[in-house]
N, C-alpha and C positions, 0 to 999 in steps of 0.2 A: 439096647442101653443096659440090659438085665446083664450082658453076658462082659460088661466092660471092666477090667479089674478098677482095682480103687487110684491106680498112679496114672489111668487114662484120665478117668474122672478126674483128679485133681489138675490135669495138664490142660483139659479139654475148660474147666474152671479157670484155670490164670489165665489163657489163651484169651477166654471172654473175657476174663477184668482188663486184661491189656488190650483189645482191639476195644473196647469200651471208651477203655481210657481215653486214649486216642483219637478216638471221634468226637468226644467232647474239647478235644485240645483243639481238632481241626474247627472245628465249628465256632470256638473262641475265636480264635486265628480269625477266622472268616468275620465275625464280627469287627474283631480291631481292622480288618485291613479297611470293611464297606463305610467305621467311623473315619478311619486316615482319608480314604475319600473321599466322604462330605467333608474334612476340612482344607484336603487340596482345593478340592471344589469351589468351598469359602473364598480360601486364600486368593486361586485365580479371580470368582466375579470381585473379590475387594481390588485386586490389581488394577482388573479393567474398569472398573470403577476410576480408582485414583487417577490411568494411566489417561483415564478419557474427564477427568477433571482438570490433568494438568498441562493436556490440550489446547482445552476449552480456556485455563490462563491464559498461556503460551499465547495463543491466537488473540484474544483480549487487549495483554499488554503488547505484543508486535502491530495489532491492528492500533495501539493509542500511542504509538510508537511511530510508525506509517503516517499517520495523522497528524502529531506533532511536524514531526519532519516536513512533509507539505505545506502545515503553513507558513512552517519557518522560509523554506525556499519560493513560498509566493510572497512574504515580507520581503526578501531580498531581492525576488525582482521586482517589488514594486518599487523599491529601497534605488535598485541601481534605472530602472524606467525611470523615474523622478530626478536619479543622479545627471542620467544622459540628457534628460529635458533642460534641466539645470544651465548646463554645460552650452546646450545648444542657445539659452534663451543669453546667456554670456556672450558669448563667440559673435553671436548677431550684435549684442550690443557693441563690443569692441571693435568691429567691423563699422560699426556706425560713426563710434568716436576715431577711429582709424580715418574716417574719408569726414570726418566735420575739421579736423584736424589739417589734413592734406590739401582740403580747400580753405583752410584759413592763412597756413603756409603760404601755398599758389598767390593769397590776396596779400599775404604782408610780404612777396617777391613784387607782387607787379607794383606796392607799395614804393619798395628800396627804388625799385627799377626807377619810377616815376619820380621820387626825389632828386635819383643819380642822374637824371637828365634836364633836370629843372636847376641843380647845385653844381656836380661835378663835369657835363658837358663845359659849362662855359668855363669852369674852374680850367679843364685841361686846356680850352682852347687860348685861354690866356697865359697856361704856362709854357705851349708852342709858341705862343707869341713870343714870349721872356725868351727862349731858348733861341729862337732864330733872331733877334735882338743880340743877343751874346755871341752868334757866331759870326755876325755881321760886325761888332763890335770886334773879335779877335783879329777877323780879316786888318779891319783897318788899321788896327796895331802893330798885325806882324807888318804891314804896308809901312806905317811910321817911325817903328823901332827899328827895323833894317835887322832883326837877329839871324842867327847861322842858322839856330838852334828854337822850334818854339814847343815848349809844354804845351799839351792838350787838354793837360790836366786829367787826362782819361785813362792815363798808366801809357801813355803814345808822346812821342815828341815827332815834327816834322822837319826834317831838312827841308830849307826855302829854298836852298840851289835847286835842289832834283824832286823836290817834291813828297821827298821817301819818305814814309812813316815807319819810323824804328819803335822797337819796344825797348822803353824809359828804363827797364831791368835788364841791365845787362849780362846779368847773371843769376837767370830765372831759373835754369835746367841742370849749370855742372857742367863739370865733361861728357861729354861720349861720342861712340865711333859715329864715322859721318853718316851712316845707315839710319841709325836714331836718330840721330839730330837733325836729319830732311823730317823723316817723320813725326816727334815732336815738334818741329815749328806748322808744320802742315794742322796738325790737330790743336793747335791752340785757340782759343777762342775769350771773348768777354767773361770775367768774372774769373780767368785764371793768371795767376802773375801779376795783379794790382789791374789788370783791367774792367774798364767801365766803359766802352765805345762800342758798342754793340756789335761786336766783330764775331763771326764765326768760323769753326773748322772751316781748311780751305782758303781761310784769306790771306794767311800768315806763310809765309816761306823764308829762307836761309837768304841773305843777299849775295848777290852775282862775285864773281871776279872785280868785276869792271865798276858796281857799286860800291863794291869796298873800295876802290882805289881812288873813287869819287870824296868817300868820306874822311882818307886820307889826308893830314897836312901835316905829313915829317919831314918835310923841308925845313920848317919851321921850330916842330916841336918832337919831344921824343918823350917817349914814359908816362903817358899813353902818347901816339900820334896820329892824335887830332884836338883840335881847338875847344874854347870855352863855347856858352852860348851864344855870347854874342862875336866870337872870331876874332878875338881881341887879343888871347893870352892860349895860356895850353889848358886841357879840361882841368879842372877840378873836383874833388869830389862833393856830387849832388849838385853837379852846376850842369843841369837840363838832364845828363845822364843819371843813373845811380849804379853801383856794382860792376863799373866798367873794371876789366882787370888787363892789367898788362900781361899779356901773355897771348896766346895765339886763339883765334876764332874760327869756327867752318866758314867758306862759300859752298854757297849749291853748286859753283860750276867743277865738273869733273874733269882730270888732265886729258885730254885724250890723247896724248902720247903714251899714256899706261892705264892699262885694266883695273890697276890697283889703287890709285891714287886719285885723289881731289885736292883742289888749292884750299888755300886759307892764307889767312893776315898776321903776322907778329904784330901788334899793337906799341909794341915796347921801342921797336924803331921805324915800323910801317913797312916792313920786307911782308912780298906776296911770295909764296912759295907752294909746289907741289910738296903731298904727303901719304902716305899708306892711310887707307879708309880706314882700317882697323886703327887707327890711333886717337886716345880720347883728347878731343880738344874743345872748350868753349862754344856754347849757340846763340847768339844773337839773333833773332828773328824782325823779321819788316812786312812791310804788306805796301801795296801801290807799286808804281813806277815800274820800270821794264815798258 
């Protein structure tokens, strides 16, 4: 140390004030970082403190949350239990006034029934009575009166010659080809054309050749040719007939000299003549006879 000049010594001096120094700065340092520590340290247990407080809500309000909700959903099924009981204890009733109902029905039929046969049996068998009275009654008339021609009054008049029952409309249909005209007089029936005689499809047909020329009396008469109802004068209108038109009528019968043609009547002077089926002429329909 004797032998050190004086600018070692001063070097070997600053050297210790600064590695001095130094040590004291690191030891500060060390200080602040073990305080920064304990307050990290703070810092975490306050987290997990908090983070485990607000847990412990969390699960609190979810569990009174959970809970509510439960017994709202067992209100609702008691709600809809109750509703379905409801429902059921209805349905039973309805079902009961349903069948008190059905058998009070059932009693006020067998009711009507039992009036209808106590009232309206004898009612009906007395208006058979009335009615075969009246037909007994016509008989003897058309017997007395001697007519050509007699009303049925049923929407039908009968030829007393031959028996034929004509339909009273002599111009129910129109024209059309003879094809239609077999056809609609076949389908006519009661309740169409002014009738009321209990006729149906089937009974009704086109009259023959040989019936028309029955009905015939243009010897006599011309424009229509045939007679009044009672054979006395030529027809008139609404006298037994109605809509008779002078002009030409189908017969059902077909020429059979040609594939094409069917007869028919001129009315206007009682000429019977063949014609092409396609040509639209008048239908007169009858029923009976043949």
């Amino acid at each position: 140390m004797n032998n050190l000049s004086p600018l070692k010594v001063a070097m070997f001096v600053v050297t210790g004030i600064i590695i001095g120094g130094s040590i004291t700065t690191i030891v500060g340092m060390r200080d602040d970082f073990s305080r920064l520590e304990g307050k990290v340290e703070t810092l975490h247990t306050n987290y997990q403190h908090f983070k485990e407080e607000r847990a412990a809500e969390k699960k609190e309000v979810l569990g009174e949350i959970k809970a509510q909700a439960e017994k709202e959903l067992n209100n609702i099924n008691l709600q809809r239990e109750k509703a379905l009981h409801d429902i059921q204890v209805e349905k039973e009733a309805i079902n009961q006034l349903k069948n008190l109902v059905e058998e009070k029905i059932k009693d006020l039929n067998q009711t009507v029934d039992d009036i209808k046969n106590e009232i309206a049996k004898p009612l009906e068998e007395k208006i058979a009575q009335v009615q075969s009275e009246i037909q007994r009654l016509n008989s003897e008339m058309k017997k007395n009166v001697k007519l050509l021609y007699w009303d049925n009054d049923d929407g039908t008049v009968t030829d007393n010659r031959t028996q034929l029952i004509w339909l009273k409309n002599a111009n129910c249909f129109g024209k059309m080809i003879w094809e239609n005209a077999m056809q609609k007089a076949a389908n006519l029936k009661s309740g169409q054309c002014g009738l009321s005689d209990d006729s149906h499809a089937g009974n009704w047909r086109l009259p023959t050749k040989k019936e028309w020329k029955a009905m015939l009396d243009n010897r006599r008469y011309k424009n229509p040719a045939i007679s009044n109802a009672a054979g006395t004068s030529k027809w008139v209108k609404n006298e037994a007939f109605s809509g008779v038109q002078v002009s030409r009528y189908w017969s059902s019968s077909a020429d059979v000299s040609s594939t094409t043609n069917a007869w028919y009547v001129y009315l206007s002077s009682g000429y019977v003549d063949s014609r092409d089926r396609a040509s639209t002429i008048y239908v007169w329909p009858v029923r009976g006879g043949q």
